[in-house]
C-alpha positions in Angstrom: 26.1 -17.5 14.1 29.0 -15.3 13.5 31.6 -17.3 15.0 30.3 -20.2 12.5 30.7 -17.1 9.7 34.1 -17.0 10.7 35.3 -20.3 11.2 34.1 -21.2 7.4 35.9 -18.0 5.9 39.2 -19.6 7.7 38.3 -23.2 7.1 38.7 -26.0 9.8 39.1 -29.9 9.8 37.4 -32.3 11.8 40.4 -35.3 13.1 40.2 -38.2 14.6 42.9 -39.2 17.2 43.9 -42.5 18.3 46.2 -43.8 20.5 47.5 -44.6 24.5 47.6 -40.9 25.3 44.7 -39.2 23.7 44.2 -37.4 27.0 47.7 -36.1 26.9 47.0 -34.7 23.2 44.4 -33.0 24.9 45.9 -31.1 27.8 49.2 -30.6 25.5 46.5 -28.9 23.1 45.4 -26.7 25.4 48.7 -25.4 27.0 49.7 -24.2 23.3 46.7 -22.4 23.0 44.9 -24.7 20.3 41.5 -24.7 20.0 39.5 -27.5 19.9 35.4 -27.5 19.8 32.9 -30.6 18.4 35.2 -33.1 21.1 33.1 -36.8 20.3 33.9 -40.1 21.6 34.2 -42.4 18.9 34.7 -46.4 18.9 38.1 -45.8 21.6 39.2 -43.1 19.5 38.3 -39.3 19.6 36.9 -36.9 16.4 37.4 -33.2 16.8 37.3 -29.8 14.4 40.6 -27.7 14.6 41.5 -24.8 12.7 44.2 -25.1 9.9 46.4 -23.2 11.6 45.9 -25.0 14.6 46.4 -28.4 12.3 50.0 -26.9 11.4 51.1 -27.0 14.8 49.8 -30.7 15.9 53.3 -32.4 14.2 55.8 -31.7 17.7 52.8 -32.7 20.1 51.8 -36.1 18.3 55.8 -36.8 18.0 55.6 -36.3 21.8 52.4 -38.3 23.1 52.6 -41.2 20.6 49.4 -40.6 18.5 47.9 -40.9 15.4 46.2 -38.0 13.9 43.7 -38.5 10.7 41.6 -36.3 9.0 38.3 -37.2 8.5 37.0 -33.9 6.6 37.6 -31.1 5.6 35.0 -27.5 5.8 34.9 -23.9 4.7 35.9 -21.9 2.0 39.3 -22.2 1.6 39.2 -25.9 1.0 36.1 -25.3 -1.4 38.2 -22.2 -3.8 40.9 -25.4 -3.6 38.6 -28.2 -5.2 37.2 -26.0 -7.8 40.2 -23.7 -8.8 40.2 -25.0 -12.1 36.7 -23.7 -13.2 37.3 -20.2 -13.7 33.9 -19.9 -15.4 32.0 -20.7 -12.2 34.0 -18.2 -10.0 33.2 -15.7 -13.2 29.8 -16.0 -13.0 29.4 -16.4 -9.4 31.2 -12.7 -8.9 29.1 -11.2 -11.5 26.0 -12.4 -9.7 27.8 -10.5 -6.5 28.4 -7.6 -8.7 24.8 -7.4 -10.3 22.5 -7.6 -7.4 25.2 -5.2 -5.3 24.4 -2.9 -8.3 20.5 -3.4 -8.7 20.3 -2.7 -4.8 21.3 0.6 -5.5 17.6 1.3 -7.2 14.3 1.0 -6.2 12.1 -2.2 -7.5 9.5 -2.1 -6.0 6.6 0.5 -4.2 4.4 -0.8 -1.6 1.5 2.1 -1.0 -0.1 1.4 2.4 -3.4 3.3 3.8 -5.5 4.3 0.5 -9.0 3.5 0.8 -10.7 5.7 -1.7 -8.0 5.4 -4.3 -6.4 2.1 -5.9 -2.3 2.0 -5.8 -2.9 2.1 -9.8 -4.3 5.6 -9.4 -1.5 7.0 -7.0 1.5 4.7 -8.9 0.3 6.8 -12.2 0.5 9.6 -10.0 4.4 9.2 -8.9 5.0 7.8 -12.3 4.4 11.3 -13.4 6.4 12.9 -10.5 9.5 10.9 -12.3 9.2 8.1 -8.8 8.8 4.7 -10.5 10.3 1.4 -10.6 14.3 1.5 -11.9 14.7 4.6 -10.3 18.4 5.2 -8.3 18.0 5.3 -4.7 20.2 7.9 -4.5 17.3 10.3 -6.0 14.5 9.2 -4.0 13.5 12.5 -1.7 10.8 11.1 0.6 10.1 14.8 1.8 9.2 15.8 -1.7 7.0 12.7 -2.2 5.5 13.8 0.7 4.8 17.3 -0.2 3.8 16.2 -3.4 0.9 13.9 -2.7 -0.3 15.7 0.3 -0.4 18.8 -2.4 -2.2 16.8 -4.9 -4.9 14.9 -2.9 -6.6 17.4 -0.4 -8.4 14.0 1.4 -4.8 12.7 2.5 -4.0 14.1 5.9 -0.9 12.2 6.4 2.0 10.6 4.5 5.0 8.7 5.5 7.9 7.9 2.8 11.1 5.9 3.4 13.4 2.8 2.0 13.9 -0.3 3.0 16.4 -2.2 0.5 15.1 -2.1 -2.4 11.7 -1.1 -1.6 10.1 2.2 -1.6 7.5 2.1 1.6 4.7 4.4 1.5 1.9 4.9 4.1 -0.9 7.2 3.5 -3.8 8.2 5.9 -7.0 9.8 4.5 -10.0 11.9 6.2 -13.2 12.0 3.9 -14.1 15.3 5.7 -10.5 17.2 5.6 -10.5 20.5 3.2 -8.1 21.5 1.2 -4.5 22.3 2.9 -3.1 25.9 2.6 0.3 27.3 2.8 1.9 26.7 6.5 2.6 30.2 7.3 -0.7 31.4 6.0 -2.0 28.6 8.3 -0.2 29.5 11.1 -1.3 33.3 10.7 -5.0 32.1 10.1 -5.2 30.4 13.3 -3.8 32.7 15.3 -6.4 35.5 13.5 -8.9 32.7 12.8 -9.0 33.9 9.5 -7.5 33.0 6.1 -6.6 35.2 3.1 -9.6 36.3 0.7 -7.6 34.0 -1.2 -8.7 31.1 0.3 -12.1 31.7 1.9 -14.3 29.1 0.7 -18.2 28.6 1.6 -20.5 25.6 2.1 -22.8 24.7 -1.2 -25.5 22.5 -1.1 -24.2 19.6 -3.1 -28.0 18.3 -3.9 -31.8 20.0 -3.3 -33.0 19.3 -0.4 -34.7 20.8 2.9 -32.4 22.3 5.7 -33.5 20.7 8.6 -30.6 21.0 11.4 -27.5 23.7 10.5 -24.6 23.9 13.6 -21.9 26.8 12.2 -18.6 26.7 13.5 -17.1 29.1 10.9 -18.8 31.4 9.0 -22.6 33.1 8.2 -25.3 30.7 7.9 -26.9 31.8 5.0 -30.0 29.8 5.2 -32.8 28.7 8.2 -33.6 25.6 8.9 -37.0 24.6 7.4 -35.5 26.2 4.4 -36.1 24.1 1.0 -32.5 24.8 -1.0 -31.0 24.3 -4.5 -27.8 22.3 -5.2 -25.4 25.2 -5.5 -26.9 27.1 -2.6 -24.9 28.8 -0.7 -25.1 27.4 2.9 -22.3 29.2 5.4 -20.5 32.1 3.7 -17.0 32.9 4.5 -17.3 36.1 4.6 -17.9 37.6 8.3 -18.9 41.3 8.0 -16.9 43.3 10.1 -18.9 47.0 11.3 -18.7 49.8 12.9 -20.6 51.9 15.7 -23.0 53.2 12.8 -23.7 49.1 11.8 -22.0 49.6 8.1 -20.2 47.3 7.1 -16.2 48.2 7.1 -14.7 44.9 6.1 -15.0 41.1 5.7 -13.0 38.8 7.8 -12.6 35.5 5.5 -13.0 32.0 6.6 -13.1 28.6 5.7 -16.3 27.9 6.7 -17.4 24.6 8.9 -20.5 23.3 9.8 -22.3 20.6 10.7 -25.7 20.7 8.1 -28.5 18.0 7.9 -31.1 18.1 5.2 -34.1 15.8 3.8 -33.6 14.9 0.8 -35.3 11.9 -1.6 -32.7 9.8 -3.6 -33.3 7.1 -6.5 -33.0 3.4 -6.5 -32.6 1.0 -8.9 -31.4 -2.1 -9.7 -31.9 -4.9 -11.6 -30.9 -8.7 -12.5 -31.2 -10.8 -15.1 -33.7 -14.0 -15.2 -31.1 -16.5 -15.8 -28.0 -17.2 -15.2 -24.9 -19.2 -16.4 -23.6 -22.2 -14.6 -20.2 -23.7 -15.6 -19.1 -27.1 -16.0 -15.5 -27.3 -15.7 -13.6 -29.8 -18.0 -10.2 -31.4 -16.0 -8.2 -30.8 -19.2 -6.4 -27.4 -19.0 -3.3 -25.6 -20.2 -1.0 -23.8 -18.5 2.4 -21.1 -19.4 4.7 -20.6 -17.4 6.9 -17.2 -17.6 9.9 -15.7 -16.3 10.3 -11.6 -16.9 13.2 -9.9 -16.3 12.8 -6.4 -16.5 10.5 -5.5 -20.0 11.2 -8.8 -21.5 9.3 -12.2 -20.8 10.4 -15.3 -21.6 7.5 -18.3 -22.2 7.6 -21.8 -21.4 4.9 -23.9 -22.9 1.5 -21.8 -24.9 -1.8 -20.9 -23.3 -3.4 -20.9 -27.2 -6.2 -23.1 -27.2 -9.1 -23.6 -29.2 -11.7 -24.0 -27.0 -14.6 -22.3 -27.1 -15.3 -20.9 -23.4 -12.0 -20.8 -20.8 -10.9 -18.9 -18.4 -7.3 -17.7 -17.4 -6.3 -17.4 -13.9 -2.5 -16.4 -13.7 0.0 -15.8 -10.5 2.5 -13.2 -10.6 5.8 -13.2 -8.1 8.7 -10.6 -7.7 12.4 -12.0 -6.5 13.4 -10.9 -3.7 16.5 -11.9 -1.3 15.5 -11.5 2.3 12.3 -9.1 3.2 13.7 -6.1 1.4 15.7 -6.1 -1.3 13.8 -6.5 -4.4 15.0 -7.5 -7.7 13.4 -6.5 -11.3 12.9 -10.2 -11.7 9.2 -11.5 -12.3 8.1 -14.9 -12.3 4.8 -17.1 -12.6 2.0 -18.7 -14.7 -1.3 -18.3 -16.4 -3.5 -21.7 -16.3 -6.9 -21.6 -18.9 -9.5 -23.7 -17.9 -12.4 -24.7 -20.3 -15.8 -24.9 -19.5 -19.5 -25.9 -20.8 -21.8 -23.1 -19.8 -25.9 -23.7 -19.5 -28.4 -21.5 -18.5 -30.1 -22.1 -15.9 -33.2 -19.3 -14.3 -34.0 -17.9 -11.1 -36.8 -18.6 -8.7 -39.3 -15.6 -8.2 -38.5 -15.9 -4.6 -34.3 -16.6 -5.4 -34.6 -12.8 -7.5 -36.6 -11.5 -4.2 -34.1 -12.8 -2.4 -30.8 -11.1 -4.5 -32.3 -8.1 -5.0 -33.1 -7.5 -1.2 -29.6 -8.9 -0.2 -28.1 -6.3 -2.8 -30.7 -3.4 -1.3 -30.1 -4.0 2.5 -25.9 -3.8 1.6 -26.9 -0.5 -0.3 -28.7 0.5 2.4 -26.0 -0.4 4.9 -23.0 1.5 3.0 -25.4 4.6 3.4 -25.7 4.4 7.1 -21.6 3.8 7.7 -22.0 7.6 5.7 -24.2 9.0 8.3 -27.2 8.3 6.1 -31.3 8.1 8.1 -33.2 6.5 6.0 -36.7 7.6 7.3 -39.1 6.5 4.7 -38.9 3.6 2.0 -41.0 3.4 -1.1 -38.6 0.9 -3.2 -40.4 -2.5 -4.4 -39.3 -5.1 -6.3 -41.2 -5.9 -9.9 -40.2 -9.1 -11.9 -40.6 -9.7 -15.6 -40.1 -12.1 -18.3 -36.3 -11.5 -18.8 -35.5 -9.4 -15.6 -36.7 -8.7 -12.3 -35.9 -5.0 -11.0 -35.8 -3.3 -7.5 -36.8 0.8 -8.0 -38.2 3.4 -5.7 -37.5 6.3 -3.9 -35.8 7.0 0.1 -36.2 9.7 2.1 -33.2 10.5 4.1 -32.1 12.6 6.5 -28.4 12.7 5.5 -25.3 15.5 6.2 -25.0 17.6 3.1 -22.6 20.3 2.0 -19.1 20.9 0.2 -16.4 22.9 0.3 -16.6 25.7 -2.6 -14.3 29.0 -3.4 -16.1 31.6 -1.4 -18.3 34.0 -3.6 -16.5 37.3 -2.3 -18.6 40.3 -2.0 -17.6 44.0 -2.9 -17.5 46.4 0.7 -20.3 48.7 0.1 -19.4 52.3 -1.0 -21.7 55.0 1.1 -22.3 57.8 -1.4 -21.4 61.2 0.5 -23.5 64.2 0.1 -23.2 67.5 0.2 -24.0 70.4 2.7 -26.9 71.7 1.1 -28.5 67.7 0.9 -28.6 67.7 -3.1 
């Protein structure tokens, strides 16, 4: 691939030779050193590329063997700046097209956000935005460490982040952990596991984040507060962070501080409802439709054709495309097209049994997003009730389900032992 690179940057020309000696051409051509590649027999005659400078130095050996060199073409780029020297306009605008995306692949076009489960690229693009990292930014001021620092600094629930470039993209990956806790300064960390203990700073407790009945509690870090069996308010303080440190006389001295961990089950009843309408539209699609096509560069669009219509019901569907020259270099160029399509809508209503049937389909996917969360269900009192305009699934579950967040821990003062005096007053 490079040696074809090469050979078009120098130009070459494909010949024919002809003649009583062709082979002496030939072996005359390869004791000067001239190469010749592409060699094709062709109706008692032979076609050939050679380089131009090779060309230049054909005249003494076709004098000598008696043949008759033609050119059948001509290739590369010299031969090409020949044939269009004259249009200086071209050449203008073909080296400001060079110039112009050599000087947009110094910024960053576009940022691809990886690993987010919990949060939508909106929210963490809004985030960066505010940061000053966005689209149109110069490569040159792009510090993937402090993108790093800052997200992991703003979102306790991301454990890991990766930033880096490629061309004119701005790659980030991002892993999350729906159980991590808030991160802490690295040589305080550092200090607290080699103590395993924190500042008071940053104790924090366990809360009971709804009311329910303690029924299974495994500390790892930190007082348990409560027994299970024990029927607890949301707020509740679970596992404290505060470790009482005494002394021979069992008063307490100190607190060691903790962020507390634990494993905590408890029974709690949650509410379901849900509900669908009676009827619902169905849509007759006319084949008539219009479409818009638009090309963006930057903040400014550029319309071809209208979507304005005047038909009653439509809907738009629309693509949307960034340039880009190879995998990663991006350019601030946009292009696409937004098609509406008009429709008749008519009502049409339910079965009992098709409502039975949605509502249950809709309850068994609630039900199964609570078990991927380490949700029992253990008891089931929801039913479904239909009506004249709507039919409605409500009841209550009783679950067995982990409980408890991360709160700052409610310090408590060292108690002060009043001293008395000899005589006991």
């Amino acid at each position: 691939m490079l040696l074809k690179v090469i050979r078009y940057i120098k130009g070459y020309i494909r010949i024919r030779v002809t003649g009583y000696s062709t082979e002496r051409f030939l072996n005359a051509c390869s004791h000067k050193g001239i190469l010749l590649w592409g060699l094709q027999p062709v109706g008692g005659a032979y076609e050939m590329n050679i380089s131009i400078q090779g060309f230049r130095q054909l005249k003494p050996i076709i004098r000598k063997t008696g043949t008759k060199v033609t050119i059948v073409r001509r290739f590369g780029l010299p031969f090409f700046l020949h044939k269009y020297r004259r249009r200086k306009l071209f050449f203008a605008g073909a080296f400001l097209c060079v110039a112009l995306i050599f000087l947009m692949s110094r910024y960053i076009w576009n940022i691809d956000i990886t690993g987010n489960q919990t949060r939508t690229d909106e929210t963490l693009l809004e985030f960066l935005e505010s940061q000053d990292v966005k689209n149109g930014m110069p490569k040159s001021q792009v510090d993937c460490a402090r993108i790093v620092k800052d997200i992991r600094k703003e979102y306790d629930d991301i454990i890991w982040v990766s930033a880096s470039i490629q061309g004119t993209r701005l790659m980030i990956q991002v892993k999350e952990n729906e159980d991590s806790i808030p991160a802490t300064d690295e040589a305080a960390q550092e200090t607290a596991d080699e103590q395993n203990s924190v500042p008071k700073e940053q104790a924090t407790d366990i809360v009971a984040d709804q009311d329910c009945i303690v029924t299974e509690i495994i500390p790892r870090k930190g007082i348990p507060m409560v027994k299970e069996g024990t029927e607890v308010k949301k707020g509740d303080v679970l596992i404290s962070g505060q470790v009482p440190v005494m002394n021979d006389a069992g008063e307490t001295i100190t607190y060691q501080y903790h962020e507390s961990d634990a494993d905590i089950l408890g029974q709690t009843t949650l509410a379901y409802q849900d509900e669908i309408a009676n009827t619902y539209l169905v849509k007759e699609y006319s084949e008539v439709h219009k479409e818009e096509y638009f090309l963006q560069l930057g903040q400014y669009r550029i319309r071809l054709a209208s979507i304005k219509n005047p038909y009653e019901s439509w809907e738009m569907h629309g693509e949307f495309h960034q340039l880009r020259l190879g995998k990663g270099l991006y350019l601030p160029i946009y292009y696409g097209k937004r098609t509406v399509s008009p429709y008749k809508a008519t009502k049409e209503k339910y079965t009992k049994k098709e409502l039975q049937q949605l509502l249950s389909r809709s309850f068994q996917r609630y039900c199964a997003d609570l078990e991927k969360k380490g949700v029992e269900i253990i008891r089931n009192d929801v039913k479904i009730y239909t009506g004249s305009a709507k039919a409605e699934a409500k009841g209550d579950l009783t679950v067995l389900m982990p409980i408890g967040t991360q709160a700052p821990a409610q310090l408590l003062e060292i108690p002060v032992k009043e001293e008395q005096d000899e005589t006991g007053e």
